[in-house]
PyMOL Python script that loads the backbone (N, CA, C, O; Angstrom):
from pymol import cmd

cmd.read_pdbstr("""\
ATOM      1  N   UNK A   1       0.807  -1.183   0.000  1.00  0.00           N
ATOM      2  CA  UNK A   1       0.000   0.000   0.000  1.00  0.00           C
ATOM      3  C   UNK A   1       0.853   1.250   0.000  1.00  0.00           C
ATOM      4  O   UNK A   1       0.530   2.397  -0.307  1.00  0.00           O
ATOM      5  N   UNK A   2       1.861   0.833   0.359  1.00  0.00           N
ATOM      6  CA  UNK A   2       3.017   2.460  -0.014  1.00  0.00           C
ATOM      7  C   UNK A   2       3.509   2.788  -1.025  1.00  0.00           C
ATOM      8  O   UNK A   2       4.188   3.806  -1.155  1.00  0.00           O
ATOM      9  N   UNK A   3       3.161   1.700  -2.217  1.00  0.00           N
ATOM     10  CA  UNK A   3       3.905   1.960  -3.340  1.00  0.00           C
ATOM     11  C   UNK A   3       2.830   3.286  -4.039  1.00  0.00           C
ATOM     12  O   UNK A   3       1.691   3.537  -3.644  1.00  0.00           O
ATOM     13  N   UNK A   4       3.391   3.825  -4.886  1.00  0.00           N
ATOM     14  CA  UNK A   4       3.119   5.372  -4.956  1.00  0.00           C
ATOM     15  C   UNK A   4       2.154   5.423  -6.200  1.00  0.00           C
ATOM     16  O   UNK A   4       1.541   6.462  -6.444  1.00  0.00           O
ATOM     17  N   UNK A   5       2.013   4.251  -7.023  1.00  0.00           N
ATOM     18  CA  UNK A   5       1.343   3.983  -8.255  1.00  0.00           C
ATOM     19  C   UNK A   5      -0.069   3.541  -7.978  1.00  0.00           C
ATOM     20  O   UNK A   5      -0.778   3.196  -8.923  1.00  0.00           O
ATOM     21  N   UNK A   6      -0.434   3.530  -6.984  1.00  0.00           N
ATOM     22  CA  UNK A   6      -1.233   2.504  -6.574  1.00  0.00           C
ATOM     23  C   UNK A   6      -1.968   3.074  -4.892  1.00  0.00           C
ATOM     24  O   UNK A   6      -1.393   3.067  -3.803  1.00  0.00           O
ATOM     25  N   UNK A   7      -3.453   3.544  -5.219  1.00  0.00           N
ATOM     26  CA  UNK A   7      -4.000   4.531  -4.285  1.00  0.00           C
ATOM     27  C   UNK A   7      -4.822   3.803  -3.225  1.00  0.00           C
ATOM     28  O   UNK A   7      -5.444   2.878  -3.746  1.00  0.00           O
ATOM     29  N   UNK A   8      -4.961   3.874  -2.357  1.00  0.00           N
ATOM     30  CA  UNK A   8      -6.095   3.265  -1.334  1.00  0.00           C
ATOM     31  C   UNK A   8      -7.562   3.542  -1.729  1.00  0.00           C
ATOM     32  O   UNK A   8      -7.876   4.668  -2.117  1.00  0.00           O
ATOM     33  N   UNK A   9      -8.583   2.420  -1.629  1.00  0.00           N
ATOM     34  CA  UNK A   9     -10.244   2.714  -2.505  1.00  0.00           C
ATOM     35  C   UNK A   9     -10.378   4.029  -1.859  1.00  0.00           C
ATOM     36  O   UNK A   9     -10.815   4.907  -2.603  1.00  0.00           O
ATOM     37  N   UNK A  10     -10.121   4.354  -0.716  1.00  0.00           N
ATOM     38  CA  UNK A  10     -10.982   5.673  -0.248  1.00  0.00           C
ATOM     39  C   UNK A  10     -10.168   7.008  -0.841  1.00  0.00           C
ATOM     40  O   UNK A  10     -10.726   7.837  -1.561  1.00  0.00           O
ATOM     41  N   UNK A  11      -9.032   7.078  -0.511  1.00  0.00           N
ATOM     42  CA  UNK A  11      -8.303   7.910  -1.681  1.00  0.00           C
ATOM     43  C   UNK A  11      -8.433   8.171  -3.064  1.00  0.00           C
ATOM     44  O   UNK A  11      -8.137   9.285  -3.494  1.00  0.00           O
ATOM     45  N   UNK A  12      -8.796   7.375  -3.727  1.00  0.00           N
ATOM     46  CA  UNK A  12      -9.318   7.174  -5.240  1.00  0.00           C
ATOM     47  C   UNK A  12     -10.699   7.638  -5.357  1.00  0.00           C
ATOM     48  O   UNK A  12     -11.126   8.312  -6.294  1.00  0.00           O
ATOM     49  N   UNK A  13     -11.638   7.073  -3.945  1.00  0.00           N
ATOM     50  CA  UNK A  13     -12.602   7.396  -4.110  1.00  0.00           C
ATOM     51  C   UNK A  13     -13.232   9.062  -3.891  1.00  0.00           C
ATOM     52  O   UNK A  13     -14.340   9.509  -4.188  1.00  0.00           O
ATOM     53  N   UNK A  14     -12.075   9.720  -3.272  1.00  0.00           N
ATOM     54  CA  UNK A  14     -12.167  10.970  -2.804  1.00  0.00           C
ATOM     55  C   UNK A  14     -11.867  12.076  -4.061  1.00  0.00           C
ATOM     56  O   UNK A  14     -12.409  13.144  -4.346  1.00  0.00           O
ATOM     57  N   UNK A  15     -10.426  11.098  -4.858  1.00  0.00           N
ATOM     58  CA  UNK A  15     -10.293  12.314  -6.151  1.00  0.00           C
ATOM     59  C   UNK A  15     -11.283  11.934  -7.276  1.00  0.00           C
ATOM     60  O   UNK A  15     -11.406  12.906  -8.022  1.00  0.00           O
ATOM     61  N   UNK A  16     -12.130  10.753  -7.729  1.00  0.00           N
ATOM     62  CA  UNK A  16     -13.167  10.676  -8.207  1.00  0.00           C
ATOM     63  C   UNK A  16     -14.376  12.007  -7.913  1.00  0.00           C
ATOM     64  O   UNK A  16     -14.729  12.971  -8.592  1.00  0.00           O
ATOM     65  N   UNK A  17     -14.759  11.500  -6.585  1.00  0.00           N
ATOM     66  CA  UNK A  17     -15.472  12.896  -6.458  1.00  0.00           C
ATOM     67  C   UNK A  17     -15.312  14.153  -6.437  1.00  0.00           C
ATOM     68  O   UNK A  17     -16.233  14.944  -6.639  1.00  0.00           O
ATOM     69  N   UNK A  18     -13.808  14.567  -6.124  1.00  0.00           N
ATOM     70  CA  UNK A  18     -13.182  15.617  -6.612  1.00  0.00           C
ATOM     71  C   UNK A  18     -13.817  16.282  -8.024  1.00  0.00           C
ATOM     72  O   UNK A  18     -14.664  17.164  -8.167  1.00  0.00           O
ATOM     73  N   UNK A  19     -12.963  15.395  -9.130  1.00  0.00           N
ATOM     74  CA  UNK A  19     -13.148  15.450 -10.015  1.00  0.00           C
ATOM     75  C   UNK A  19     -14.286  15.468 -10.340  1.00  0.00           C
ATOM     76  O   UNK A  19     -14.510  16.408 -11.103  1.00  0.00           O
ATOM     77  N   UNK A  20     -15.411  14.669 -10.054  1.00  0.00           N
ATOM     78  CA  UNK A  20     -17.359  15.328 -10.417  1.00  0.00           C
ATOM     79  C   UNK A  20     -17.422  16.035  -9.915  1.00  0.00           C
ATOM     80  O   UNK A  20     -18.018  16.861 -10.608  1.00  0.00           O
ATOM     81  N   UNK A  21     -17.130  16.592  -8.680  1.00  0.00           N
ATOM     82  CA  UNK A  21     -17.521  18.016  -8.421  1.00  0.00           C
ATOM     83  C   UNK A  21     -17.421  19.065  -8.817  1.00  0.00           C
ATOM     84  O   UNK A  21     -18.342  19.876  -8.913  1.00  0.00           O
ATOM     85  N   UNK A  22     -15.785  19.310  -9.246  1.00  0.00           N
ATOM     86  CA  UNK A  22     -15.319  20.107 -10.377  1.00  0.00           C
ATOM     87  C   UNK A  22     -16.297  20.167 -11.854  1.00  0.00           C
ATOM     88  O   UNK A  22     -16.647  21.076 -12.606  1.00  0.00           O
ATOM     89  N   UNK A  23     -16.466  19.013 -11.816  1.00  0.00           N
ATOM     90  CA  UNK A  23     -17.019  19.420 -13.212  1.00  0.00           C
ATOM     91  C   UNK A  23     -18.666  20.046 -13.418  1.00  0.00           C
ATOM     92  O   UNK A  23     -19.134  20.807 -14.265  1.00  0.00           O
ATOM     93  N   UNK A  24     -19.367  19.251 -12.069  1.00  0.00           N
ATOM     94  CA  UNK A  24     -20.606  19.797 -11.908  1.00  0.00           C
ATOM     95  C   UNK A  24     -20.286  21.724 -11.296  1.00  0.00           C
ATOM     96  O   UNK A  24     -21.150  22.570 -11.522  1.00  0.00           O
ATOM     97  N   UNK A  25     -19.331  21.991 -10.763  1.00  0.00           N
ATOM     98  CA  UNK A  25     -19.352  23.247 -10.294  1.00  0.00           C
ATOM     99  C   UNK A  25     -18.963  24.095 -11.521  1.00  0.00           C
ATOM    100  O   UNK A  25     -19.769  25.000 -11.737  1.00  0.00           O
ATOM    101  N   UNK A  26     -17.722  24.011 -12.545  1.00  0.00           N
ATOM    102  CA  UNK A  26     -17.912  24.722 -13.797  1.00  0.00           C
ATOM    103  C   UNK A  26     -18.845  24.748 -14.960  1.00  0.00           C
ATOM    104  O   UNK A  26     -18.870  25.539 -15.903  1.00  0.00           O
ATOM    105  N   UNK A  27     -19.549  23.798 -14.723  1.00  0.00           N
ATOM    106  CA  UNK A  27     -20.528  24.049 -15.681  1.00  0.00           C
ATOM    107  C   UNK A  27     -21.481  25.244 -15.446  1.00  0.00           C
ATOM    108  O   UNK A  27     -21.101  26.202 -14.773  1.00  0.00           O
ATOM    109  N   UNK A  28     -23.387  25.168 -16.292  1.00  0.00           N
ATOM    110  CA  UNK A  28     -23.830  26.543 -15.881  1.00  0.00           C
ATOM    111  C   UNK A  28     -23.832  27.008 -14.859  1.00  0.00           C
ATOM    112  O   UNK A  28     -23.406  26.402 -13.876  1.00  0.00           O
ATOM    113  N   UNK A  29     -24.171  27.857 -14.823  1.00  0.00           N
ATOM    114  CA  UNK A  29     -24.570  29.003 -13.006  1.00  0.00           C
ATOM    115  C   UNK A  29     -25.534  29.633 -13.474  1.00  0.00           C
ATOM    116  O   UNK A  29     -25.542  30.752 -13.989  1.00  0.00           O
ATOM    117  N   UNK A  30     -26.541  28.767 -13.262  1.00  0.00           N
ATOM    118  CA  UNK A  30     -28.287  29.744 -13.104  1.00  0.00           C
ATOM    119  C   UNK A  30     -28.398  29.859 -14.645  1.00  0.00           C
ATOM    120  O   UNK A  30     -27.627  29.629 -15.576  1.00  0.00           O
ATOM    121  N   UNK A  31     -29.856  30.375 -14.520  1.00  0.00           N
ATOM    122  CA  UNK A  31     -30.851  30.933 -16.003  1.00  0.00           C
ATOM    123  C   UNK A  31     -29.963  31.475 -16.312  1.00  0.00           C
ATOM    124  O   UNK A  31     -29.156  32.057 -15.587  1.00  0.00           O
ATOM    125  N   UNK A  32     -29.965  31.285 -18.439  1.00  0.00           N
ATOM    126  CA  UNK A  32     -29.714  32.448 -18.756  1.00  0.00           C
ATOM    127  C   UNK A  32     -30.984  32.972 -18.983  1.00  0.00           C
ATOM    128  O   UNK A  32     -32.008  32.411 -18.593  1.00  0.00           O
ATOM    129  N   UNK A  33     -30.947  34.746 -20.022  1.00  0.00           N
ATOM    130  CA  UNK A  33     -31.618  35.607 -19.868  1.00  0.00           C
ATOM    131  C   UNK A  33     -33.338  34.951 -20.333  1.00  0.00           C
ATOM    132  O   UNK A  33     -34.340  34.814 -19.631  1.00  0.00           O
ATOM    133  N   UNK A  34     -33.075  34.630 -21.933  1.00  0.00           N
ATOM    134  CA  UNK A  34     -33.804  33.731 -21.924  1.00  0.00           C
ATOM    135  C   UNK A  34     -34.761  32.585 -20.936  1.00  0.00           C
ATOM    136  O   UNK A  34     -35.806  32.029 -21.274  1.00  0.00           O
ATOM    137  N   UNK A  35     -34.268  32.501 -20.068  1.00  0.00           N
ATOM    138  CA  UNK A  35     -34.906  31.564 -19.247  1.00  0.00           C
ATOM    139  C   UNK A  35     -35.993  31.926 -18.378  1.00  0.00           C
ATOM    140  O   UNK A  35     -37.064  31.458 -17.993  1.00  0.00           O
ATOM    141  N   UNK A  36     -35.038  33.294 -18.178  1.00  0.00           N
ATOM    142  CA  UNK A  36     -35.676  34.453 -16.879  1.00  0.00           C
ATOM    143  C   UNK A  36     -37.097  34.920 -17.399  1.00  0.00           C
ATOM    144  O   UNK A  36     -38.136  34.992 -16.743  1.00  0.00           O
ATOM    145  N   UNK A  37     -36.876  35.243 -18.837  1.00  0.00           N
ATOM    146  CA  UNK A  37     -38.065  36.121 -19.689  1.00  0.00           C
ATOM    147  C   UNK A  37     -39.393  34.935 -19.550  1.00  0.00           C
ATOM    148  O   UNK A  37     -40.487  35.122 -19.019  1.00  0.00           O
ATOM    149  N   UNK A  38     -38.984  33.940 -20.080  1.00  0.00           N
ATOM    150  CA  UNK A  38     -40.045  33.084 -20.141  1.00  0.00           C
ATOM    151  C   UNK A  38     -40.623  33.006 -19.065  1.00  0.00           C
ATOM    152  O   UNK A  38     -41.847  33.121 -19.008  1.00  0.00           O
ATOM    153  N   UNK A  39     -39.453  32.679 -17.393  1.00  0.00           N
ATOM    154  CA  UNK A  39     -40.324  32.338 -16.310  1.00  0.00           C
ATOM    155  C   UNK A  39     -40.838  33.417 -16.061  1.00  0.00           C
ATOM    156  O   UNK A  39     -42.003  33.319 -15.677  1.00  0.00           O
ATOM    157  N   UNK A  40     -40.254  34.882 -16.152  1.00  0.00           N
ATOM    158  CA  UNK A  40     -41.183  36.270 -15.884  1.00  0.00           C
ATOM    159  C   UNK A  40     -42.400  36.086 -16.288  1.00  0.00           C
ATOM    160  O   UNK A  40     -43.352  36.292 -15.535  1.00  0.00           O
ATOM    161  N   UNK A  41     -42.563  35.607 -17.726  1.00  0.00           N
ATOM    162  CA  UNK A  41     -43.842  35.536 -18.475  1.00  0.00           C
ATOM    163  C   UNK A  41     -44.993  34.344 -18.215  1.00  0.00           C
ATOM    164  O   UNK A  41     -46.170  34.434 -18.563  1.00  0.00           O
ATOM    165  N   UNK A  42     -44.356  33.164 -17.497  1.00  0.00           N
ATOM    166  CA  UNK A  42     -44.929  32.261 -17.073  1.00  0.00           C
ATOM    167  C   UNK A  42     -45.815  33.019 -15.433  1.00  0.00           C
ATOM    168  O   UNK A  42     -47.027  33.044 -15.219  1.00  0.00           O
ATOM    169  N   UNK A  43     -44.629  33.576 -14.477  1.00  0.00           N
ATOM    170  CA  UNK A  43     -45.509  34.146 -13.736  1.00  0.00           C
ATOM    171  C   UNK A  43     -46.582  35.336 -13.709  1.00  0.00           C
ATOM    172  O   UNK A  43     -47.446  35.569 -12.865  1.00  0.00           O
ATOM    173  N   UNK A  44     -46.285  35.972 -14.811  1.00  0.00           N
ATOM    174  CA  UNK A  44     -47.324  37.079 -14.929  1.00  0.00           C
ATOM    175  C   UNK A  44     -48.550  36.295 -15.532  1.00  0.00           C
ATOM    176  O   UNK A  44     -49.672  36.697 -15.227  1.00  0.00           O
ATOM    177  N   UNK A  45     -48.448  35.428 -16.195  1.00  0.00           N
ATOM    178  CA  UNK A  45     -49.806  34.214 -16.536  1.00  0.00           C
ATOM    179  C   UNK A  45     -49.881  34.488 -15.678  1.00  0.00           C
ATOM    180  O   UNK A  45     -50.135  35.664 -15.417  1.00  0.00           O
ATOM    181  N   UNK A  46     -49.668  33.379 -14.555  1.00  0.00           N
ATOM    182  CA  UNK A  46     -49.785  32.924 -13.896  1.00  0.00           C
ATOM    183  C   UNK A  46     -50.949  33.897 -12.274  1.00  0.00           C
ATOM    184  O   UNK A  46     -51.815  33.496 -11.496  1.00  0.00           O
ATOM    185  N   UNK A  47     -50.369  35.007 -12.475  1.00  0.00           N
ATOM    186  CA  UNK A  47     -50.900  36.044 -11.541  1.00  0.00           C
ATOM    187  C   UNK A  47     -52.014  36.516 -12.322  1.00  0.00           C
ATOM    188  O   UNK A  47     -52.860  37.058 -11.611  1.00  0.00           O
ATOM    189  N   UNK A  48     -52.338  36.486 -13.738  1.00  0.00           N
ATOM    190  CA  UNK A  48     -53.461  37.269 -13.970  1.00  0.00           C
ATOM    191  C   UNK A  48     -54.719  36.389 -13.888  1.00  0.00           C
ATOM    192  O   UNK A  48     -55.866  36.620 -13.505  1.00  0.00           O
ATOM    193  N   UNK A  49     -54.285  35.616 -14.237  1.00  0.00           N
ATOM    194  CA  UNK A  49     -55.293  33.962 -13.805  1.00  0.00           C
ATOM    195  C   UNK A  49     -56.047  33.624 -12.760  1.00  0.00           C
ATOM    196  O   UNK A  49     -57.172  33.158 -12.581  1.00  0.00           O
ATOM    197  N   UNK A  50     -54.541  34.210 -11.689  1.00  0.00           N
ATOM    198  CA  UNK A  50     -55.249  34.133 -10.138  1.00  0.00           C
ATOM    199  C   UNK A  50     -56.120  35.134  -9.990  1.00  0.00           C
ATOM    200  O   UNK A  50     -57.230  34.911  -9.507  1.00  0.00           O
ATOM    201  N   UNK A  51     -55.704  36.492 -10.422  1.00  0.00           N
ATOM    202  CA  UNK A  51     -56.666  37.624  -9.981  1.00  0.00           C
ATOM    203  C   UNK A  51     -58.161  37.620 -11.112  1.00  0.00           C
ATOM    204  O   UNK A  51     -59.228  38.188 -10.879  1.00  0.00           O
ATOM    205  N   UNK A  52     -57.890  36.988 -12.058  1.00  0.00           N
ATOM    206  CA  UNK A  52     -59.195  37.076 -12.275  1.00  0.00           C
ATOM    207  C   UNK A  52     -60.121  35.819 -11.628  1.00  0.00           C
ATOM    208  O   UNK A  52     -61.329  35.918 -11.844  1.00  0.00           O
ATOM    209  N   UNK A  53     -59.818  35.036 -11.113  1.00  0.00           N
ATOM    210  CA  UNK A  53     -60.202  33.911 -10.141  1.00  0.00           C
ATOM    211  C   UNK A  53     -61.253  34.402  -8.864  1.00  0.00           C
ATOM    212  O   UNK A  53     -62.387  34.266  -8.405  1.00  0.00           O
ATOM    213  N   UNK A  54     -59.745  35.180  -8.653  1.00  0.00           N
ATOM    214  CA  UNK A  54     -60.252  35.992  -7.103  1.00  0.00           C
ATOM    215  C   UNK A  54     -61.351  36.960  -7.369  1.00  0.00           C
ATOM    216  O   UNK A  54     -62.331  37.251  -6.683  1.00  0.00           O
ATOM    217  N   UNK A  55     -61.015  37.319  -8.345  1.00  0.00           N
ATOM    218  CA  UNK A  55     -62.026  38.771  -8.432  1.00  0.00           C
ATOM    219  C   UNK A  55     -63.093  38.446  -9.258  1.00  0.00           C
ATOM    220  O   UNK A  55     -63.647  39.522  -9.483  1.00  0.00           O
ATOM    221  N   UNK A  56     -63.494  37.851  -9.645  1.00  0.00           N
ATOM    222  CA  UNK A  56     -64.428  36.925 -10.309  1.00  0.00           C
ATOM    223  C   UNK A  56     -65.979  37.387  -9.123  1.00  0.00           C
ATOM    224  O   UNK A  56     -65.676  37.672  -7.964  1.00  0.00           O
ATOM    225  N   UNK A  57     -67.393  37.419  -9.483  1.00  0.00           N
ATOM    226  CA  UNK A  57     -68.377  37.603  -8.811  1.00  0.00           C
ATOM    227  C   UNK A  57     -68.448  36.285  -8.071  1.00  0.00           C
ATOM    228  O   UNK A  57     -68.942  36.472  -6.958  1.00  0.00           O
ATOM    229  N   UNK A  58     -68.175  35.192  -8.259  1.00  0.00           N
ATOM    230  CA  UNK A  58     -68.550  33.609  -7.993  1.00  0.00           C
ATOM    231  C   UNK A  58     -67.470  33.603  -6.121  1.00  0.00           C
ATOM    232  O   UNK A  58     -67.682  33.211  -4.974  1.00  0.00           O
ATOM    233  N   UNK A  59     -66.227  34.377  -6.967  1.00  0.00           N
ATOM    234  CA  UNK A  59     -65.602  34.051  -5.469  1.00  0.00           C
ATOM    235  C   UNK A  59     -65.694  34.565  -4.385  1.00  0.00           C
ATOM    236  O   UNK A  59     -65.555  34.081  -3.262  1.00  0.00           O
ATOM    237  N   UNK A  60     -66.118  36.340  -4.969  1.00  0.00           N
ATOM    238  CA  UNK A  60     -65.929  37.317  -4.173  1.00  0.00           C
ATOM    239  C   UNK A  60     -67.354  36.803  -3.184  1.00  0.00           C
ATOM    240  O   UNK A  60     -67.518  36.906  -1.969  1.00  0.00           O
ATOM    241  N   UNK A  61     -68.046  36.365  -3.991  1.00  0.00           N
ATOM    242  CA  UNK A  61     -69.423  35.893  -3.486  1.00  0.00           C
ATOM    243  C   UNK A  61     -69.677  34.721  -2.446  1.00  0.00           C
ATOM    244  O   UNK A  61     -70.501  34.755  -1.532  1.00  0.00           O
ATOM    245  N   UNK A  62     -68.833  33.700  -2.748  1.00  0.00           N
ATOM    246  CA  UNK A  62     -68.462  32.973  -1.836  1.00  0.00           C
ATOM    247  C   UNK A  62     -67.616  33.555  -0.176  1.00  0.00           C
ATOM    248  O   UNK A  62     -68.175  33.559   0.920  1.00  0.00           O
ATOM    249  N   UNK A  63     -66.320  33.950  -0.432  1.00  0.00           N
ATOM    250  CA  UNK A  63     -65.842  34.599   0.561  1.00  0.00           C
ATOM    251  C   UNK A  63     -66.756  35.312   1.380  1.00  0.00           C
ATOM    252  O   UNK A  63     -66.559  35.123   2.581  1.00  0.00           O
ATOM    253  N   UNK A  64     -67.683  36.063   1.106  1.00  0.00           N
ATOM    254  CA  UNK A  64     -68.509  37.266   1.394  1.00  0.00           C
ATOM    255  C   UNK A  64     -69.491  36.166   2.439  1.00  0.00           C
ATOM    256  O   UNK A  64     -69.589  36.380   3.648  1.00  0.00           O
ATOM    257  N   UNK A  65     -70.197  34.949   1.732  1.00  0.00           N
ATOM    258  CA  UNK A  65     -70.675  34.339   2.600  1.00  0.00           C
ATOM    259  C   UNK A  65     -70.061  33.730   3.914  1.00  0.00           C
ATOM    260  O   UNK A  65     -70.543  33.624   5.041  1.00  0.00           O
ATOM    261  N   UNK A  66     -68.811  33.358   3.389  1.00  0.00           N
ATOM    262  CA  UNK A  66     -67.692  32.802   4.506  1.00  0.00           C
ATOM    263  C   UNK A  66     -67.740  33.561   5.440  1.00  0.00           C
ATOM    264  O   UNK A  66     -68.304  33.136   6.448  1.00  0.00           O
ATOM    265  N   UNK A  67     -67.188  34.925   5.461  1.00  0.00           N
ATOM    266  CA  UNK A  67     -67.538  36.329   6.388  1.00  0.00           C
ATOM    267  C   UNK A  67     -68.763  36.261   6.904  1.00  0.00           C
ATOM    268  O   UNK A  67     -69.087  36.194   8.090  1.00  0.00           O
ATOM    269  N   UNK A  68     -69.211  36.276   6.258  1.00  0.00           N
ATOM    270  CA  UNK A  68     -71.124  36.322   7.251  1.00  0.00           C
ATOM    271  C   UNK A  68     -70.933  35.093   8.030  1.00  0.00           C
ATOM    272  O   UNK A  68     -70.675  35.201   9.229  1.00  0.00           O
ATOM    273  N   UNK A  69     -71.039  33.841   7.439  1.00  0.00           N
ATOM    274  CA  UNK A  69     -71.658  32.295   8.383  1.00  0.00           C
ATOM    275  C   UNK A  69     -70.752  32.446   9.277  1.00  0.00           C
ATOM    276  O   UNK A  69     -71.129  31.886  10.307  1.00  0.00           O
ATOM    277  N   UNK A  70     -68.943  33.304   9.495  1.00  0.00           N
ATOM    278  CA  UNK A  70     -68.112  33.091  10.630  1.00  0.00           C
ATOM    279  C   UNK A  70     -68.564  34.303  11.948  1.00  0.00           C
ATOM    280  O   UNK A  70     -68.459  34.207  13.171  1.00  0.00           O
ATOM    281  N   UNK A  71     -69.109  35.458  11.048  1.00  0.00           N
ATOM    282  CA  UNK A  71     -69.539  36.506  11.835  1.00  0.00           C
ATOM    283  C   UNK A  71     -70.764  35.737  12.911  1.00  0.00           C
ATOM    284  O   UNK A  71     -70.751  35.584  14.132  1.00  0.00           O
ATOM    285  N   UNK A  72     -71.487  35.462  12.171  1.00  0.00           N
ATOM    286  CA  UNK A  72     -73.314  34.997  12.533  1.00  0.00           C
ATOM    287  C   UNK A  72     -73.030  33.858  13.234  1.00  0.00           C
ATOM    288  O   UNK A  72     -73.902  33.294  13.894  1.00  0.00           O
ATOM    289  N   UNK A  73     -71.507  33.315  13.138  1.00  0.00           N
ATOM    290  CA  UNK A  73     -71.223  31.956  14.373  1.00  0.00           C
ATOM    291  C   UNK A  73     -70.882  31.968  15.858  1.00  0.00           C
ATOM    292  O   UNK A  73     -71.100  31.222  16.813  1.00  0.00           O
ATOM    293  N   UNK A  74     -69.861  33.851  15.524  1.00  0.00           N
ATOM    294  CA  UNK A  74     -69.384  34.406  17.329  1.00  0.00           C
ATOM    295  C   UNK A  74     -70.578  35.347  17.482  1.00  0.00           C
ATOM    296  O   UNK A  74     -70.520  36.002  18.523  1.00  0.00           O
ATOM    297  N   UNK A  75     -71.608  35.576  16.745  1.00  0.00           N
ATOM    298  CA  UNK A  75     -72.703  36.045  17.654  1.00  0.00           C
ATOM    299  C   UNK A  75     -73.565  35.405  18.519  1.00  0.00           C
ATOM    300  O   UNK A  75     -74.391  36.055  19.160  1.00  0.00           O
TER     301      UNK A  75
END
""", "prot")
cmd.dss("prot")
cmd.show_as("cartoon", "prot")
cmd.util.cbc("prot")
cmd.orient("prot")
């Protein structure tokens, strides 16, 4: 085990992962711009969808009852 050609499994196994780590760490770093635009655009869907949901007569209408049956419950 001292000869110098010739590594111990856990030693080997340490510059193995070395080495994937290195390579997973130079690769990308985050969205590019492209990526950003789309998810910007995915969440602004995404928010106008909700607010017309919310603001919709069906919900506001619902909630509104919710408020009353919780009011009309601590009276």
């Amino acid at each position: 085990m001292g000869n110098g050609s010739r590594q111990e499994p856990a030693a080997r196994r340490r510059d193995v992962l070395a080495r994937r780590w290195a390579e997973v760490r130079t690769g990308e770093e985050g969205m590019s711009t492209a990526e950003y635009a789309v998810g910007t655009v995915a969440a602004c869907a995404f928010a106008a969808v909700l607010y017309q949901v919310v603001t919709g007569g069906s919900v506001v209408g619902a909630l509104g009852d919710l408020v009353e049956s919780a009011l009309a419950t601590l009276s």
